[in-house]
LUMKOL-157803 format. One record per residue (C-alpha): residue number from 1; residue in one letter; x negated, y, z. Coordinates in Angstrom, 2 decimals, padded with zeros to 5 digits. Layout:
BEGIN
[NUM; "A"; [X; Y; Z]]
...
% end
This chain:
BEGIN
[1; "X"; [-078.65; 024.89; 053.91]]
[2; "X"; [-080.70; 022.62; 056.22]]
[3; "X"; [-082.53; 025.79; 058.28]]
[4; "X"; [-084.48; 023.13; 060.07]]
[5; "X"; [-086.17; 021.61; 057.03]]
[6; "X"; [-086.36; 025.48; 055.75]]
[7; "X"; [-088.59; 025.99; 058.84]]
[8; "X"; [-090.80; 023.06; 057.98]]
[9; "X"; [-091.52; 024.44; 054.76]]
[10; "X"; [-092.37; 028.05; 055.83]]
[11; "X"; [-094.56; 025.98; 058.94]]
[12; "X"; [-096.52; 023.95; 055.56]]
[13; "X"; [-096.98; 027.18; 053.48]]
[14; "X"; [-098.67; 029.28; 056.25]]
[15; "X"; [-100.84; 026.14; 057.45]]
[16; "X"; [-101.89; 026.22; 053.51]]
[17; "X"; [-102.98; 030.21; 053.83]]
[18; "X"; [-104.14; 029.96; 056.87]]
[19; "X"; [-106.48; 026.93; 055.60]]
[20; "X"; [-107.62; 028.96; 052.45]]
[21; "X"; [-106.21; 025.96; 050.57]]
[22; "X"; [-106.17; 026.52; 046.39]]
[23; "X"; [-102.85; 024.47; 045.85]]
[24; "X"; [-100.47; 025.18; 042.66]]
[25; "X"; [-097.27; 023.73; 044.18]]
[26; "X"; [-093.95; 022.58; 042.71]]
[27; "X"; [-090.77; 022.71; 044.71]]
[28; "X"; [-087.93; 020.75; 043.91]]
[29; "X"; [-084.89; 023.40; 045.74]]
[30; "X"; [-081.18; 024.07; 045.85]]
[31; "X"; [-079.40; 027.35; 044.66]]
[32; "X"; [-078.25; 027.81; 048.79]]
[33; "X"; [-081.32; 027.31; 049.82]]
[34; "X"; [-083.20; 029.43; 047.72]]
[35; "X"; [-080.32; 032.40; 048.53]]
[36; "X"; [-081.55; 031.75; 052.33]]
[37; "X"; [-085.24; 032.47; 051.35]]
[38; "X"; [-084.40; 035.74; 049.87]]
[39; "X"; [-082.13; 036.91; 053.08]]
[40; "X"; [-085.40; 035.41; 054.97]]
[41; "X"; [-087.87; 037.11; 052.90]]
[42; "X"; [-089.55; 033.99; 052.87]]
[43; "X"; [-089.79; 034.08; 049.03]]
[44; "X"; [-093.76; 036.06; 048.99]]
[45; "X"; [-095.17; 033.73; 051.89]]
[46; "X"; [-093.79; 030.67; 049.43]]
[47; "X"; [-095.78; 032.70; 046.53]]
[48; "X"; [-099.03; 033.14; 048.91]]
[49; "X"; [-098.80; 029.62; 049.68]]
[50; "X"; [-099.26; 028.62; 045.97]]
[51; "X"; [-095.77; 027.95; 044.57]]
[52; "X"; [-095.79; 028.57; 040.98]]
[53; "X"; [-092.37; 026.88; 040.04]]
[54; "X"; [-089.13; 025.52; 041.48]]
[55; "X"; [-086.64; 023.23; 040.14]]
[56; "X"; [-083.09; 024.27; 040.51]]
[57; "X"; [-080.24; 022.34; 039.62]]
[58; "X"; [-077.95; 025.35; 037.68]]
[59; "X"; [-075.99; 022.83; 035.32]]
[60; "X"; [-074.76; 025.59; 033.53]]
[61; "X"; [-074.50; 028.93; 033.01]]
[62; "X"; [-070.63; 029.19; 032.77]]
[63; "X"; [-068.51; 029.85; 035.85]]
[64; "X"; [-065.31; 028.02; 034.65]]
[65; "X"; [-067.58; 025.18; 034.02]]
[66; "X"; [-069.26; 025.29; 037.29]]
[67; "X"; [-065.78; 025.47; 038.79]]
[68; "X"; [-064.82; 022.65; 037.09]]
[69; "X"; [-067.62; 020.27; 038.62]]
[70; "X"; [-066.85; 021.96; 041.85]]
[71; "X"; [-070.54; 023.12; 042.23]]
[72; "X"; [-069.90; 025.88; 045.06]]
[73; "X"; [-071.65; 028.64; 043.58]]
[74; "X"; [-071.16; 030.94; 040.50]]
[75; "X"; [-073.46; 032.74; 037.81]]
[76; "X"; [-073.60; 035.76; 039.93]]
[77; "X"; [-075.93; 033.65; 042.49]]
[78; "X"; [-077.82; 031.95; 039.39]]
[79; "X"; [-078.45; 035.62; 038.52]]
[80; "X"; [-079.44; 036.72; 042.24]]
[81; "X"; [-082.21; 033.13; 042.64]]
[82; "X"; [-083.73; 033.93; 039.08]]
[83; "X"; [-084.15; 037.28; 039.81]]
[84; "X"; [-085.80; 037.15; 042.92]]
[85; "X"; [-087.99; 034.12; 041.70]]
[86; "X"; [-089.05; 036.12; 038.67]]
[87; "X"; [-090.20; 038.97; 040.51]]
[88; "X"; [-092.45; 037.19; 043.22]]
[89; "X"; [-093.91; 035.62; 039.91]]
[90; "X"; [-092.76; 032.12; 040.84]]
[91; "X"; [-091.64; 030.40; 037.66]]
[92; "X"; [-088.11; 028.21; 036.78]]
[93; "X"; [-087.46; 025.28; 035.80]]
[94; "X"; [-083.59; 024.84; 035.46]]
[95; "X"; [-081.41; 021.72; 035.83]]
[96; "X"; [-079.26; 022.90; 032.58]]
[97; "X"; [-076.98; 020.66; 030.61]]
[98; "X"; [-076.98; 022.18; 027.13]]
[99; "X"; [-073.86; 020.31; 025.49]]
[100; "X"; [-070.70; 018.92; 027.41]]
[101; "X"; [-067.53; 017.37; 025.81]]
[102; "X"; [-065.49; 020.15; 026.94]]
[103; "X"; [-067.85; 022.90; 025.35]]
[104; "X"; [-067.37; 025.56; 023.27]]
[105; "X"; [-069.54; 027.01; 021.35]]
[106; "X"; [-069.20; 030.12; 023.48]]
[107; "X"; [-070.46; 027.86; 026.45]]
[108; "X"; [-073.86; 026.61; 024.73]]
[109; "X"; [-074.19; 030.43; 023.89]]
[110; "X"; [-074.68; 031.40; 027.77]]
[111; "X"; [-076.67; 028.34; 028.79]]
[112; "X"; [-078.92; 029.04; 025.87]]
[113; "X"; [-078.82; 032.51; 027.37]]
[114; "X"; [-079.83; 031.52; 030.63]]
[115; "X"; [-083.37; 029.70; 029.12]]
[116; "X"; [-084.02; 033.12; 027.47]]
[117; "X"; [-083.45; 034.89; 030.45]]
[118; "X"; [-085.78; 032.59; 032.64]]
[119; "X"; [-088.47; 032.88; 029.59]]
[120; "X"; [-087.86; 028.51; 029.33]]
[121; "X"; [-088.61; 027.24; 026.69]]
[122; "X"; [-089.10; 022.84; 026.02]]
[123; "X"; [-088.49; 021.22; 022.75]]
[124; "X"; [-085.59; 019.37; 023.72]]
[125; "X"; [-083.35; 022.20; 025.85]]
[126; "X"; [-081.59; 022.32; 022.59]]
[127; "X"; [-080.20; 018.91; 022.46]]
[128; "X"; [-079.28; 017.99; 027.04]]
[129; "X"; [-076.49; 016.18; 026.69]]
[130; "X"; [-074.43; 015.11; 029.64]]
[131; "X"; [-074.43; 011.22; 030.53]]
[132; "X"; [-070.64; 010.56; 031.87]]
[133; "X"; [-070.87; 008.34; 034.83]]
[134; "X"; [-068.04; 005.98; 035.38]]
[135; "X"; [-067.67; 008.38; 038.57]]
[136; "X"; [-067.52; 011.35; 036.43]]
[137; "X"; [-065.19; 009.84; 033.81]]
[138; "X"; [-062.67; 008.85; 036.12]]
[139; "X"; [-062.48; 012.09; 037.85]]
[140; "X"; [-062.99; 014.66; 035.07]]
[141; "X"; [-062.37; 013.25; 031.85]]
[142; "X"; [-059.05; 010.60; 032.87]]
[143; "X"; [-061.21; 007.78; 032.39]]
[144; "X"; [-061.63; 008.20; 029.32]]
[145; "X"; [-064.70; 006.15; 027.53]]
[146; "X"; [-067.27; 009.01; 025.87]]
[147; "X"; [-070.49; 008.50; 024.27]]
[148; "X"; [-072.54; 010.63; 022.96]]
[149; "X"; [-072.73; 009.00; 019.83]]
[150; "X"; [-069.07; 008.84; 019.48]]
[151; "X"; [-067.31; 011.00; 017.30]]
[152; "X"; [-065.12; 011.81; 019.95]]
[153; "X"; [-067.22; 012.60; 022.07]]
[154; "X"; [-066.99; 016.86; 021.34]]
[155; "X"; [-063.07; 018.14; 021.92]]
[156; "X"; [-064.57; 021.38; 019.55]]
[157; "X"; [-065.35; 020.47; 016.43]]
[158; "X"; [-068.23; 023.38; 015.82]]
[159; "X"; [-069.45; 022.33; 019.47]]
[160; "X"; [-070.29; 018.67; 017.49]]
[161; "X"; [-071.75; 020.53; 014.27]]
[162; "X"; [-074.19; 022.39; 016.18]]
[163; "X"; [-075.13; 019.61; 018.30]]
[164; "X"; [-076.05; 018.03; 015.23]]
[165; "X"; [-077.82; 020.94; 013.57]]
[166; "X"; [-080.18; 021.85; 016.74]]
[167; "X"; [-081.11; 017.64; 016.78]]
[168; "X"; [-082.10; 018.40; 013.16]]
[169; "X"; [-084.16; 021.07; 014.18]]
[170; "X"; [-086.20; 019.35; 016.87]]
[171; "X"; [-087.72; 016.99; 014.34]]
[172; "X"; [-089.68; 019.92; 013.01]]
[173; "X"; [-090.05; 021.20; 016.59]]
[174; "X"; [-091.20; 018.12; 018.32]]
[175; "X"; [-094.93; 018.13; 017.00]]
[176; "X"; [-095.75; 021.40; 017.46]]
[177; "X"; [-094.38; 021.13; 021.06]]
[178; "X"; [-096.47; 017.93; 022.07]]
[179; "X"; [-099.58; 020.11; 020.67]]
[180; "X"; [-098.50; 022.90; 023.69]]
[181; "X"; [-098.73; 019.66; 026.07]]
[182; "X"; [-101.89; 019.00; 024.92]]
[183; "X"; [-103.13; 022.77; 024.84]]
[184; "X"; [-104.55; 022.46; 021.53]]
[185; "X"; [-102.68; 025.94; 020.30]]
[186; "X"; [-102.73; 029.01; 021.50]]
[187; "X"; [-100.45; 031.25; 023.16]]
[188; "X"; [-099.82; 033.59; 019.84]]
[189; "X"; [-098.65; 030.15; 018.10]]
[190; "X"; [-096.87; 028.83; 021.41]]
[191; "X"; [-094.79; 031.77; 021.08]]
[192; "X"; [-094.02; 031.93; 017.43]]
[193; "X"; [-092.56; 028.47; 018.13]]
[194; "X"; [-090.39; 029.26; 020.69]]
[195; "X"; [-089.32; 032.84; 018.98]]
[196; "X"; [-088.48; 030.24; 015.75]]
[197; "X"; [-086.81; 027.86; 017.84]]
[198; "X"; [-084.05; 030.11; 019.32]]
[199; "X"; [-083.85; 032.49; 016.31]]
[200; "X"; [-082.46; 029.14; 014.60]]
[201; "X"; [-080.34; 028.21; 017.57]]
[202; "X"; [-078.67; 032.16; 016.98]]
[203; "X"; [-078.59; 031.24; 013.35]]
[204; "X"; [-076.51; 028.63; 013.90]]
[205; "X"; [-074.08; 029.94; 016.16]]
[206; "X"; [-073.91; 033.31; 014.00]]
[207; "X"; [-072.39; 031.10; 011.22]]
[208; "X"; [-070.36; 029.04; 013.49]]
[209; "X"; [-069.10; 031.80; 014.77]]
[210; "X"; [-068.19; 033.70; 011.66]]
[211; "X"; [-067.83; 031.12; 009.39]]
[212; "X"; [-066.92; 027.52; 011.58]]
[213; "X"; [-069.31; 026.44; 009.48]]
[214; "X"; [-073.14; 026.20; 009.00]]
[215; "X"; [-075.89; 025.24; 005.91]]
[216; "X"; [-079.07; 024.88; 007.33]]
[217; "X"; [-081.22; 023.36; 004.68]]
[218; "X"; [-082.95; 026.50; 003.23]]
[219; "X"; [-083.24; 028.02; 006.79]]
[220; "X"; [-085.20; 024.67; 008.62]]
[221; "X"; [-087.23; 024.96; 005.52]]
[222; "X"; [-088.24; 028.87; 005.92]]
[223; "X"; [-088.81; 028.00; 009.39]]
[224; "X"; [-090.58; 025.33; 008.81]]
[225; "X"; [-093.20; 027.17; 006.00]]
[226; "X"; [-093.32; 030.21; 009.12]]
[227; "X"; [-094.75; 027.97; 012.10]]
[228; "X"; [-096.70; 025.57; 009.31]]
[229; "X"; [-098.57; 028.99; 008.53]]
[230; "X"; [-099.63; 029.65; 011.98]]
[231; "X"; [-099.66; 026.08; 013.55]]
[232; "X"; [-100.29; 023.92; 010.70]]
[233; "X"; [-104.21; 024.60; 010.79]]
[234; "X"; [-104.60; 022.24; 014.11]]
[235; "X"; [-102.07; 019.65; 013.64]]
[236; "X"; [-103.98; 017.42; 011.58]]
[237; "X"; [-105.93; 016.75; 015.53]]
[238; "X"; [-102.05; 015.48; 016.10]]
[239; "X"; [-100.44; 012.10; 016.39]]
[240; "X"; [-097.48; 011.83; 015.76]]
[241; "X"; [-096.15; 008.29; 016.93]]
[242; "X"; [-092.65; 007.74; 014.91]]
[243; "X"; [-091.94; 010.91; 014.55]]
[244; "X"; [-090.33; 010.93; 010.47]]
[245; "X"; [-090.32; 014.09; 010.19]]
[246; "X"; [-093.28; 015.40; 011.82]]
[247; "X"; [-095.12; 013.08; 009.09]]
[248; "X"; [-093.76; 014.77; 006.75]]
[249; "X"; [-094.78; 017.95; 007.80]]
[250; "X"; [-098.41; 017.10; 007.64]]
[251; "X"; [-098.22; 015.71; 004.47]]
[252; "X"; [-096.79; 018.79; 002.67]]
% end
């Protein structure tokens, strides 16, 4: 934790109250130094100041995996910086790789548990996919070539399945969720589409779970008649670029 740089930061956010400045600020911060804030009670003047979200790099919500990458803290500090962000009202956005090659589907369970708990929600937090660096390969996977697209790439087999079932799911998602960038629907519609969105990811893992394996056809469908219903009025105001599927829901 740079303490000096920490300093700087609490010396910009009281210059900022002090000038009655109306600033909504976005911090890009580390897990360490946010723990430091909270010891400093530095976390309300940051709020005061006009910080309405931070960036923090979490890469997962698994302690075996953050082990693994050697990232020096654990989900018991992920739990403390949320927390204390959450109640100053200062809002998260996480640094979370969703799917890993060494991933179970236990893992994606508690990062996907993480979004919920941080109230995150983007179309494509269903589908992060780490990119393995040469660096990375050599040291944590014995230099051993992986794609994403390869059909190696997963060491569990039901990891791969629902990696491919959630990318199904974002076709339908993906329109609706460029009409909450463009604040053409409301906040009752925003959050049927998130609700839908992780109610299929549970789906999914439900049947993985139970079953090791998954039919989703009837289940994108229902879904995709339930946010059409509430949605659908406003997206004809929508492009959608080459989005197949998207097309296909205006047309029906």
């Amino acid at each position: 934790t740079n303490k000096e740089g920490i300093q700087r930061a609490c010396d910009l956010f009281k210059a900022i109250i002090d000038n009655n400045l109306n600033l909504s600020i976005y911090v890009i911060g580390r897990i360490r130094t946010i723990q430091f804030m909270i010891k400093s009670n530095f976390l309300p003047l940051m709020k005061a100041a006009g910080v309405s979200c931070v960036y923090l790099g979490f890469d997962s919500y698994n302690d075996d995996i953050l082990e693994r990458y050697q990232k020096g803290f654990k989900v018991e500090d992920i739990n403390e910086v949320a927390d204390a962000l959450q109640e100053n009202g200062i809002r998260i956005n996480p640094g979370l790789i969703t799917f890993e090659p060494i991933l179970t589907i236990d893992h994606v369970k508690q990062n996907v548990e993480l979004f919920k708990k941080l109230g995150y929600y983007d179309a494509y937090m269903f589908t992060r996919v780490l990119v393995i660096l040469p660096e990375m390969r050599k040291k944590y996977f014995n230099d051993q070539e992986l794609d994403i697209y390869d059909e190696e790439y997963y060491r569990d087999p039901r990891t791969k399945i629902m990696y491919e079932e959630l990318s199904k799911y974002l076709d339908i998602a993906l329109p609706y969720y460029r009409m909450v960038d463009r604040a053409k629907i409301t906040e009752v519609e925003r959050t049927l589409l998130y609700a839908e969105h992780y109610g299929y990811f549970d789906f999914v893992y439900n049947e993985l779970k139970t079953k090791g394996t998954v039919e989703t056809d009837e289940y994108l469908e229902n879904s995709r008649q339930r946010i059409e219903t509430i949605v659908g009025p406003v997206c004809t105001e929508l492009e959608f670029g080459g989005n197949e599927y998207g097309r296909k829901i205006l047309q029906k």
